[in-house]
C-alpha positions as CSV (number, residue, x, y, z in Angstrom):
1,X,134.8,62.2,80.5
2,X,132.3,62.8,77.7
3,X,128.5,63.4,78.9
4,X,125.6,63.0,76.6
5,X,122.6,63.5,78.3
6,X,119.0,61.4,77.5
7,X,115.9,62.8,77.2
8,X,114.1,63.3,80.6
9,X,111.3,64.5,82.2
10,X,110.3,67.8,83.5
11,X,112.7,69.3,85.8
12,X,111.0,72.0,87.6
13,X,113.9,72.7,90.0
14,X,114.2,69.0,90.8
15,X,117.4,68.2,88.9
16,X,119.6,71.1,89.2
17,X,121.1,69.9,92.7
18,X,123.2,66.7,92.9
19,X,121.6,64.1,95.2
20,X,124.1,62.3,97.2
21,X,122.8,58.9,96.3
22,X,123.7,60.0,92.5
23,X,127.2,60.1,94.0
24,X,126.8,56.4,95.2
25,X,125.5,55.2,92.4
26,X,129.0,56.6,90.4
27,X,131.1,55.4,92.7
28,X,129.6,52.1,92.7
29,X,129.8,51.8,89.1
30,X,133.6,52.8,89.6
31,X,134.6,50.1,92.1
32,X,132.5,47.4,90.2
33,X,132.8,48.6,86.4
34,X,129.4,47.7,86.0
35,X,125.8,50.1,85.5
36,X,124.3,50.5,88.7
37,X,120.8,51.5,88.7
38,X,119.2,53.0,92.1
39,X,115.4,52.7,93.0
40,X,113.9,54.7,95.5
41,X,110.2,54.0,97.2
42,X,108.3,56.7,97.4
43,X,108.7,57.9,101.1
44,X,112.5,57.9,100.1
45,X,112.3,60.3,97.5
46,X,110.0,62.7,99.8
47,X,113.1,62.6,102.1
48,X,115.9,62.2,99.7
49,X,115.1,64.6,97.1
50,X,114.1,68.5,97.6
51,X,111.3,70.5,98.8
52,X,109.8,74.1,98.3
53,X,111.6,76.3,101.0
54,X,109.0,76.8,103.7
55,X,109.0,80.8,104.2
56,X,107.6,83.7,107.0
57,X,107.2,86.8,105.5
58,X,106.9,89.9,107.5
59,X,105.6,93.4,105.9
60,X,105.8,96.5,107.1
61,X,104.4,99.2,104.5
62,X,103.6,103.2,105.0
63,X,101.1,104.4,102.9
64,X,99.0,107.5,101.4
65,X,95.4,108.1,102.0
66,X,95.4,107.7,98.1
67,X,96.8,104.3,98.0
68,X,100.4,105.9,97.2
69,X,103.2,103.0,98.8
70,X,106.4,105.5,100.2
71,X,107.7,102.7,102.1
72,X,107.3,99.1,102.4
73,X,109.9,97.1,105.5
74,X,110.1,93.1,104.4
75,X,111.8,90.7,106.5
76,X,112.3,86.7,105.3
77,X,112.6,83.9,107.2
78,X,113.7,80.5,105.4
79,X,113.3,77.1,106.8
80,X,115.8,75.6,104.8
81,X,116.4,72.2,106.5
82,X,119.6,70.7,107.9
83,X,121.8,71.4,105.0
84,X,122.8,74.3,103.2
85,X,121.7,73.8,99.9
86,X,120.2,76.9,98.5
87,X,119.1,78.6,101.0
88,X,121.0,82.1,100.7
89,X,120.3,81.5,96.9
90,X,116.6,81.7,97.4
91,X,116.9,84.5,100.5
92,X,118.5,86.4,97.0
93,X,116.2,85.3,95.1
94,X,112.5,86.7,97.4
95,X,114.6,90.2,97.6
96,X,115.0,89.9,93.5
97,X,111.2,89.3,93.2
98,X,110.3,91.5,95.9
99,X,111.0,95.1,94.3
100,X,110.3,94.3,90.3
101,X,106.8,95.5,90.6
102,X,105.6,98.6,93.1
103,X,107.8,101.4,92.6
104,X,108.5,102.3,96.5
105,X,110.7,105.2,97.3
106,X,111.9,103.6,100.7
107,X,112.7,99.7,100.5
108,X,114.7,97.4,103.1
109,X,114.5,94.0,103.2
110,X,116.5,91.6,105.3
111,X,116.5,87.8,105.0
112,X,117.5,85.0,107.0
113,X,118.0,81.5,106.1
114,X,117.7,78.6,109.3
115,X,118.8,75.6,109.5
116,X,115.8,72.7,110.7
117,X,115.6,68.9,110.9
118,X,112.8,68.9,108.4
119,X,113.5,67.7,105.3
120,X,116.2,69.1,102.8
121,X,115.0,72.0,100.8
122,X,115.8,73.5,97.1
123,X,114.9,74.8,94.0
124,X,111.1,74.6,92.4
125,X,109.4,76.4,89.8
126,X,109.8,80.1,90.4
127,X,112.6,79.8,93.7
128,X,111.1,82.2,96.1
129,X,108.5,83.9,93.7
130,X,105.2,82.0,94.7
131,X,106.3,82.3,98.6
132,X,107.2,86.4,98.3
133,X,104.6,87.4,96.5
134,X,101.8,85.6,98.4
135,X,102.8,87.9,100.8
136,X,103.6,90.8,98.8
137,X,100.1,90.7,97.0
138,X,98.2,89.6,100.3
139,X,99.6,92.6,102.3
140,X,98.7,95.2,99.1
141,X,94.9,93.2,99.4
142,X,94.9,94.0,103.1
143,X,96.2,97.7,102.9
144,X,93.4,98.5,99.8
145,X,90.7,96.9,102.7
146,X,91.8,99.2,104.9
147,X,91.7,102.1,103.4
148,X,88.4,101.8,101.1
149,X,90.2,101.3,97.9
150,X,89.9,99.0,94.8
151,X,93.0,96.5,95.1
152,X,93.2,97.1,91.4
153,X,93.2,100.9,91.6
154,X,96.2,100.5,94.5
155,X,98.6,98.5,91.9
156,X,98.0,100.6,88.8
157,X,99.4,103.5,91.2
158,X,102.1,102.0,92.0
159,X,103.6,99.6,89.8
160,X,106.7,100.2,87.5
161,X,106.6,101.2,83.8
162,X,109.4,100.8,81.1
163,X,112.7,102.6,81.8
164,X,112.0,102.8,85.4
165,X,115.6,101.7,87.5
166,X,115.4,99.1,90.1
167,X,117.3,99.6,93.8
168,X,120.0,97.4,92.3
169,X,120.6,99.2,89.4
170,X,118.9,97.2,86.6
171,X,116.8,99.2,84.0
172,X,113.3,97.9,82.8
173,X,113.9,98.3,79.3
174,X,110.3,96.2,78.8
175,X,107.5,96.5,81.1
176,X,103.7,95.7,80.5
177,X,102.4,95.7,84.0
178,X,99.8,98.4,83.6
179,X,98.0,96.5,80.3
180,X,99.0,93.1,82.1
181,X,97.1,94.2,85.7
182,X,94.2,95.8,83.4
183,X,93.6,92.6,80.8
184,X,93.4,90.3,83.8
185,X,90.9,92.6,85.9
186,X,88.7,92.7,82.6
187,X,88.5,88.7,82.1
188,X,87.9,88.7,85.2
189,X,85.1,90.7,85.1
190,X,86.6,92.2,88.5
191,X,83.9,95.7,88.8
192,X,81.2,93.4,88.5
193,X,81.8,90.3,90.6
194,X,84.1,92.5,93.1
195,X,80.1,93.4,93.6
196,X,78.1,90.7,93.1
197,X,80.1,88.4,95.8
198,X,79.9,90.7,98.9
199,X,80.5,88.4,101.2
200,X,77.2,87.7,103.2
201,X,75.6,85.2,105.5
202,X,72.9,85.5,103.3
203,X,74.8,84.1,100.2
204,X,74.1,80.8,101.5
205,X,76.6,77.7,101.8
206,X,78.5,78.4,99.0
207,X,80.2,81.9,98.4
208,X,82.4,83.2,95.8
209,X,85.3,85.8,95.5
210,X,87.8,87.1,93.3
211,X,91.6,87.8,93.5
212,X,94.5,89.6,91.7
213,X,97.8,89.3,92.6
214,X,101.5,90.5,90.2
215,X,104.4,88.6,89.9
216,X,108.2,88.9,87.9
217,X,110.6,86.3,87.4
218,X,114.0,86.6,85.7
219,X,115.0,86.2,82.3
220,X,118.2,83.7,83.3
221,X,120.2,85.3,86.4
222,X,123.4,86.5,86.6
223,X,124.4,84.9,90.0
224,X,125.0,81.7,87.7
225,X,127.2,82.0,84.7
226,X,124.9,84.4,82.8
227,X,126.3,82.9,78.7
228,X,126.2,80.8,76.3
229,X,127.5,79.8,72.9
230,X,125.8,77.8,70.0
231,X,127.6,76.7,66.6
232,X,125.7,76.6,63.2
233,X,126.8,74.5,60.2
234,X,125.1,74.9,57.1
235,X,125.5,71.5,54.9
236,X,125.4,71.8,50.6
237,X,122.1,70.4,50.6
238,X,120.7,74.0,52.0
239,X,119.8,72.5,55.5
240,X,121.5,73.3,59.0
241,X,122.9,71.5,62.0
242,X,122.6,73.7,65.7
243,X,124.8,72.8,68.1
244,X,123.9,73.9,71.7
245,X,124.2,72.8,75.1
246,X,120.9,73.8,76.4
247,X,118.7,70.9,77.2
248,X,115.3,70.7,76.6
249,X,113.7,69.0,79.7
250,X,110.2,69.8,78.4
251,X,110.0,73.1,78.0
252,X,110.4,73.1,74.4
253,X,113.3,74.6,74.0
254,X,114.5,72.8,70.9
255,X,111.9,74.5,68.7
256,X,112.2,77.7,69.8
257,X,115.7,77.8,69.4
258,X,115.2,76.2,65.4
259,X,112.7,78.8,65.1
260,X,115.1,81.5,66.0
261,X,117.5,80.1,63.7
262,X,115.3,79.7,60.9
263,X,113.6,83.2,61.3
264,X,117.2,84.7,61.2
265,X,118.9,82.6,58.7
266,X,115.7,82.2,56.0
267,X,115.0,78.3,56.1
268,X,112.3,76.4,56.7
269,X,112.5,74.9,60.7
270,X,112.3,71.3,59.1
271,X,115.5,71.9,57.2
272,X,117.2,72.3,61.0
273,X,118.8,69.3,62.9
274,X,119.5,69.9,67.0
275,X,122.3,68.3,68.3
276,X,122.2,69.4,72.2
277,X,124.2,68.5,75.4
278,X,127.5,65.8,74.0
279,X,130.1,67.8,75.3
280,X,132.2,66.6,73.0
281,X,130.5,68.4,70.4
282,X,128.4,71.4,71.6
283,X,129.9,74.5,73.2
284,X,128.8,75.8,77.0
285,X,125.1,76.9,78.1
286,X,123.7,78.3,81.0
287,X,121.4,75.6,81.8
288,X,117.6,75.2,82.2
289,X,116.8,76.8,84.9
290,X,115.8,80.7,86.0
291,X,114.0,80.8,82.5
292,X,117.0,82.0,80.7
293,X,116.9,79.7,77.5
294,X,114.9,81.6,75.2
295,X,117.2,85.2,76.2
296,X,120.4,84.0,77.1
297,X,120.5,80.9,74.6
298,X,118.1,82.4,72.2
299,X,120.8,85.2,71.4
300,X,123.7,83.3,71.3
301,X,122.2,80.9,68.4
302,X,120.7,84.2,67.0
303,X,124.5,85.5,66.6
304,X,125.4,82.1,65.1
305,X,123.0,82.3,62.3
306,X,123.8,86.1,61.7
307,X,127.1,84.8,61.4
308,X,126.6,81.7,59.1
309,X,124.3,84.0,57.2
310,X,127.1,86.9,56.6
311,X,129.4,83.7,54.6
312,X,126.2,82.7,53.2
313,X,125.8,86.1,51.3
314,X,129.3,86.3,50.9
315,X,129.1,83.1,48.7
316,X,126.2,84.4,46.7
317,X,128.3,87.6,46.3
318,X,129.7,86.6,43.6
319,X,127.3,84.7,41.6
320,X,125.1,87.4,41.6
321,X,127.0,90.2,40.4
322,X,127.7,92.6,43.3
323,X,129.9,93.2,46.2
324,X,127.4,95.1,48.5
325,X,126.2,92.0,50.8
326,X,124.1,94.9,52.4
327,X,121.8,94.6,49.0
328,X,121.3,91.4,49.6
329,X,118.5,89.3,52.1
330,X,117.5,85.7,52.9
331,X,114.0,83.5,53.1
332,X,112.8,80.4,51.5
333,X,116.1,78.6,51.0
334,X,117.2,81.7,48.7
335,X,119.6,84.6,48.6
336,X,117.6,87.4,46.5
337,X,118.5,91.3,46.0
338,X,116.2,93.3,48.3
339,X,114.8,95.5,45.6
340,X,114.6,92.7,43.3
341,X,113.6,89.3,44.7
342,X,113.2,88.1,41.5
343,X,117.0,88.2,41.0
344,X,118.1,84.9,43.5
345,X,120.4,82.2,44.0
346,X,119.6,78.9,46.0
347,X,121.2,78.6,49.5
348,X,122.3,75.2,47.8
349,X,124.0,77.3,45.1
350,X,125.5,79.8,47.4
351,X,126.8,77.1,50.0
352,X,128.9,75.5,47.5
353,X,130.2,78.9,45.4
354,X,131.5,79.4,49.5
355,X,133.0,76.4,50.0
356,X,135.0,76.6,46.5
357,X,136.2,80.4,47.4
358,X,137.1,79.0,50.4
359,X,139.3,76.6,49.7
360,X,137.0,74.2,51.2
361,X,136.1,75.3,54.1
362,X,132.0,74.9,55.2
363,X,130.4,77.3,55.9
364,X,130.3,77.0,60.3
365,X,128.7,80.2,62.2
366,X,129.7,80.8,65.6
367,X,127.7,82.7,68.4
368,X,127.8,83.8,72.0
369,X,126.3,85.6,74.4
370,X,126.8,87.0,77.3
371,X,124.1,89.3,79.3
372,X,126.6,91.6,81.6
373,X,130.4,91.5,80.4
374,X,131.3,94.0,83.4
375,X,132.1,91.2,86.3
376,X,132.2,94.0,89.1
377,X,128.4,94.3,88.4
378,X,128.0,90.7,89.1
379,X,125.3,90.4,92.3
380,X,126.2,89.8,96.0
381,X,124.4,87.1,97.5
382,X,125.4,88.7,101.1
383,X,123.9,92.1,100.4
384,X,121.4,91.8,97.4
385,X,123.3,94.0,95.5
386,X,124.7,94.1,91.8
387,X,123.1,93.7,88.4
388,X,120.5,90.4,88.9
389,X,119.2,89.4,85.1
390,X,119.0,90.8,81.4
391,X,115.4,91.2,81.5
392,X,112.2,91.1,83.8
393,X,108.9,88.7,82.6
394,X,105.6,90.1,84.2
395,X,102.3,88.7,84.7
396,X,98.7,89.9,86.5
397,X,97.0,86.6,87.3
398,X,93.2,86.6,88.3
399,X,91.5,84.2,90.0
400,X,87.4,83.7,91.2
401,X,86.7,80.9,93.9
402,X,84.2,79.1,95.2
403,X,84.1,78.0,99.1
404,X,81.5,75.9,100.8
405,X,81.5,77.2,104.3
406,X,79.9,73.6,105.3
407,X,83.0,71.7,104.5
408,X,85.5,74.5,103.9
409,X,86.5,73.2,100.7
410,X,87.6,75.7,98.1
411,X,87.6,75.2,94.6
412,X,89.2,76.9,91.7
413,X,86.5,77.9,89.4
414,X,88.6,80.1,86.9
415,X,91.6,81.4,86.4
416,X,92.9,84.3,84.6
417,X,97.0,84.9,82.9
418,X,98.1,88.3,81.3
419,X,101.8,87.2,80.6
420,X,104.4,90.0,79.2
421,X,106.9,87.5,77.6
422,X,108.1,90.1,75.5
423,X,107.9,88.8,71.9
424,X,106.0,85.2,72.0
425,X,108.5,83.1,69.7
426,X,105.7,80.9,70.0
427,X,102.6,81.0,71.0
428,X,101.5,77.6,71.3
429,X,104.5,77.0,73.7
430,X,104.1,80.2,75.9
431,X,100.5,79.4,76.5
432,X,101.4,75.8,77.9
433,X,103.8,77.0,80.0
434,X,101.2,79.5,81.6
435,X,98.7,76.5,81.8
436,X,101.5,74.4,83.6
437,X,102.1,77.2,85.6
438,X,98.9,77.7,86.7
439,X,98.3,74.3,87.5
440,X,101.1,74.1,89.9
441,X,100.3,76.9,91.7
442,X,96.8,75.7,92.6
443,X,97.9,73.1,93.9
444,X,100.2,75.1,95.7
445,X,97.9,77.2,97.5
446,X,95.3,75.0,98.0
447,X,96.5,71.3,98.6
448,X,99.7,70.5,98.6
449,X,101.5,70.6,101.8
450,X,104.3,68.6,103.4
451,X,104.1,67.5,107.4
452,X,107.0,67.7,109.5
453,X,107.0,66.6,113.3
454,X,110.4,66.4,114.8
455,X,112.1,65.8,111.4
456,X,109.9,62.8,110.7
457,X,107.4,63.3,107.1
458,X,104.3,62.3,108.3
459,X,102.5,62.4,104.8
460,X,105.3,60.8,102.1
461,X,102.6,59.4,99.4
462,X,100.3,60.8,97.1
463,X,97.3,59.2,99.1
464,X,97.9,62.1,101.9
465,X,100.2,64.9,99.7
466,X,97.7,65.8,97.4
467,X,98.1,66.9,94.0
468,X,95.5,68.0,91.6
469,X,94.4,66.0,88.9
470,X,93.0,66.8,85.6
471,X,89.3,67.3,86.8
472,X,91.0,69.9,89.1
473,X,91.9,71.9,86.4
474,X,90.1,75.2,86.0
475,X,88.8,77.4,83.2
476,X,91.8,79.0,82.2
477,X,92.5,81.9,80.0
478,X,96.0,83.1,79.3
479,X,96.5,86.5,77.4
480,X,100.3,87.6,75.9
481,X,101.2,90.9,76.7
482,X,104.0,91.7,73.9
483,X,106.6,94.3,75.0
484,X,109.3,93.6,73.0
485,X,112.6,93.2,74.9
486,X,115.5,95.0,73.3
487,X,118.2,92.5,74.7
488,X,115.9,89.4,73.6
489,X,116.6,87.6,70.6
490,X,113.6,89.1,68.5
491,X,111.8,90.6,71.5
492,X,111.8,87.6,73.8
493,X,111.9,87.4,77.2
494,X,110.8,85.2,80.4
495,X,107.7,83.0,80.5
496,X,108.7,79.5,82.3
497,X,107.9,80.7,85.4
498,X,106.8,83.6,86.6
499,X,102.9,82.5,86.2
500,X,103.4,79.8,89.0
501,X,103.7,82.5,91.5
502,X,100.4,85.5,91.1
503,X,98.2,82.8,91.0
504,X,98.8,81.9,94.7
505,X,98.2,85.7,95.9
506,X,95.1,85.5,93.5
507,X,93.2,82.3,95.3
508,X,94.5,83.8,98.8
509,X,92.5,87.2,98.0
510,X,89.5,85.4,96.3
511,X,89.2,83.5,99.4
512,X,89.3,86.4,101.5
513,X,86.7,88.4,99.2
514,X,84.2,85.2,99.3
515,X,84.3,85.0,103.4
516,X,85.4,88.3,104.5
517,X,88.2,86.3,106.6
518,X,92.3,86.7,105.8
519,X,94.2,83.0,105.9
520,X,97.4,84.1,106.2
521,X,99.4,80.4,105.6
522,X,99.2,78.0,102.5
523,X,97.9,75.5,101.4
524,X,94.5,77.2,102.0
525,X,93.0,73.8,103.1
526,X,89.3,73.3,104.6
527,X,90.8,72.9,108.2
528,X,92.2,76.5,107.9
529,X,88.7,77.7,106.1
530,X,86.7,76.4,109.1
531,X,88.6,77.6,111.5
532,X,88.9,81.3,110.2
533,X,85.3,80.9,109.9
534,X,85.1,80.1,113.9
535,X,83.8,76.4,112.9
């Protein structure tokens, strides 16, 4: 069987599971050996496809006078519908985003997943993030409350740093929490309006807060086949062809991977041609998913040009006069001694002296990459334990609120992104990936919510399960953070999704600094506010 995939929308979690009624439509096409095409209504694809795993956090946490965390208890509790699914995947998953960011001593957590007959659940943007560290980030708001303390001040004593070593054993090799948590408390202008919105009857109808809140997501995880392999041929016309199996549902993956294969091999990204996801032609990926296309991907097309380059200045060897390839460098379509550009060969030139020495053969470069090669480090899903990812993405996210006590409504007035991707490959792409981020995980906290009474959907349309629209959109300002990750390809790291989950602990404290009242559930809807507020 040959598959060639087609250009499709964004993914977001929604198309890594098989759906059973892709099944039928197969084996339909089998029995009848004609295309069969399946429709579904909206209320069906509420049912049919998957949902955001509903999730009750409990925190237990001891804690210094000075703010210090020595302990911190979590339990999970996952409502994870009437099929399996990946339920203990994303139990693994709230422990692997619990313990990235407060450097605790003492740490237990125990999760549970329980089968319901609500709707079936799966992946979505950032698996577990947005729903553990809601609670994380809530609890840290709460414990800074009680003991008289800046919220701030509480996670810039406690967070991580580079070359701390997480409970399972991986190393932060990158780590810009500390500029990250203080970049977003500046745009924030936190000192200030942490003052200026004390939250009073006298402030009127309408009262405003802010929020902070931290999150990590993983740079591709190693409880899926952490590799990938990517084949570069370089034609006698001085142009290249990738071949790759990632698949670029939106994210924009095929132009950061021709950027990291123009940046190493010296050509200009338009001289690059992507052929992705025939697997007749292009060798194995990870997938899109877990944000591990730009490290895990990145690096095996990295190695591919390094090696395509190698023949390259083996080729241009000769014509220039030396047998020290190590004298030699690449960039714009020319092979040039280092201490005397002036002194070059075309890649045209060089391609074909290669191809003659030879014996014909092209010039082909072959890559692969693979994060962990020791298998017995390899996570357990049953007790959390084991090497989880190559690399940690960080992010403080800020938000400031407005709530009208009359109605309850709360509306997002800004918010604030500080993103350690590592190196940004590019910036234009990181940025709207924060934006889309951030978007999603207002409408998260604040609107979207699906009703289940005895496993019937009481809401399946867009007319009740409310999404925000453009003119929902906030002021948004996303800041990089650049670390530099030694195992990315040129410093890169995570950036897909680790935004979509601070922003939901940010709007939950900004509510609670505009009222003075904790909502401990999401969506923060007005029915909530009103009732917290005893209306």
């Amino acid at each position: 069987i040959r598959v060639h995939h087609t250009f499709v929308g964004g993914a977001f979690g929604g198309k890594i599971d098989l759906f059973h009624y892709e099944c039928c439509a197969a084996y339909l096409s089998i029995k009848t050996g004609r295309p069969v095409k399946i429709e579904l209504e909206r209320e069906e694809v509420f049912m049919t496809t998957r949902q955001r795993h509903p999730i009750i956090v409990k925190i237990k946490s001891g804690v210094k006078k000075d703010g210090t965390i020595v302990a911190q208890d979590i339990k999970v509790i996952a409502d994870n519908g009437a099929y399996r699914g990946s339920g203990p995947v994303v139990i693994f998953l709230c422990h692997g985003f619990s313990f990235p960011i407060y450097n605790i001593a003492n740490y237990r957590y125990e999760g549970f997943s329980v089968y319901t007959n609500n709707g079936i659940r799966g992946p979505q943007r950032g698996h577990g993030a947005p729903q553990i560290r809601f609670s994380i980030d809530s609890h840290i708001d709460l414990i800074a409350r009680d003991l008289g303390l800046d919220p701030v001040d509480i996670m810039l004593k406690n967070v991580r740093h580079k070359g701390d070593v997480l409970p399972n054993g991986d190393r932060l090799d990158s780590c810009g929490l500390t500029e990250c948590i203080e970049g977003a408390a500046r745009a924030i202008d936190w000192q200030n309006k942490r003052r200026q919105f004390k939250p009073s009857e006298d402030n009127g109808r309408y009262r405003r807060g802010v929020g902070i809140s931290l999150c990590s997501m993983f740079s591709g995880a190693m409880y899926y086949p952490f590799a990938s392999a990517a084949v570069v041929t370089l034609h006698d016309d001085g142009t290249a062809t990738l071949f790759t199996g990632a698949q670029d549902i939106g994210q924009g993956s095929y132009t950061t991977l021709s950027q990291v294969l123009a940046e190493e091999l010296g050509i200009s990204i338009e001289d690059i041609r992507v052929v992705a996801g025939d697997t007749d032609l292009c060798p194995i990926d990870i997938g899109s998913f877990l944000s591990g296309t730009a490290l895990v991907t990145g690096n095996a097309v990295k190695l591919a040009a390094a090696d395509a380059k190698r023949q390259l200045l083996e080729g241009a060897a000769d014509l220039l006069g030396t047998d020290d390839i190590d004298r030699l460098a690449t960039g714009d379509k020319k092979i040039f001694f280092k201490d005397n550009p002036e002194q070059s060969v075309s890649f045209q030139q060089a391609i074909q002296a290669s191809i003659l020495k030879q014996g014909g053969n092209p010039i082909i470069g072959r890559g692969s990459y693979k994060g962990y090669p020791r298998t017995d480090r390899y996570p357990s899903l049953a007790k959390g334990k084991g090497l989880f990812t190559g690399a940690y993405g960080f992010a403080a996210q800020a938000a400031e609120v407005e709530v009208d006590t009359l109605t309850g409504k709360v509306t997002l007035l800004k918010a604030v992104t500080f993103h350690d991707c590592g190196f940004p490959l590019n910036k234009t792409i990181v940025e709207g990936q924060v934006q889309g981020c951030v978007s999603m995980g207002a409408g998260q906290a604040l609107s979207e919510e699906l009703v289940f009474e005895n496993g019937q959907l009481f809401n399946p349309s867009f007319l009740t399960y409310q999404i925000p629209v453009s003119l929902d959109t906030p002021e948004s300002v996303e800041e990089i953070v650049s670390t530099i990750e030694p195992s990315g390809p040129f410093g890169a790291k995570e950036v897909g999704e680790g935004s979509v989950a601070g922003i939901l602990g940010a709007i939950g404290n900004a509510v609670h600094d505009a009222i003075g009242v904790r909502i401990y559930s999401l969506p923060i809807t007005p029915e909530k506010v009103l009732r917290a507020l005893g209306k």
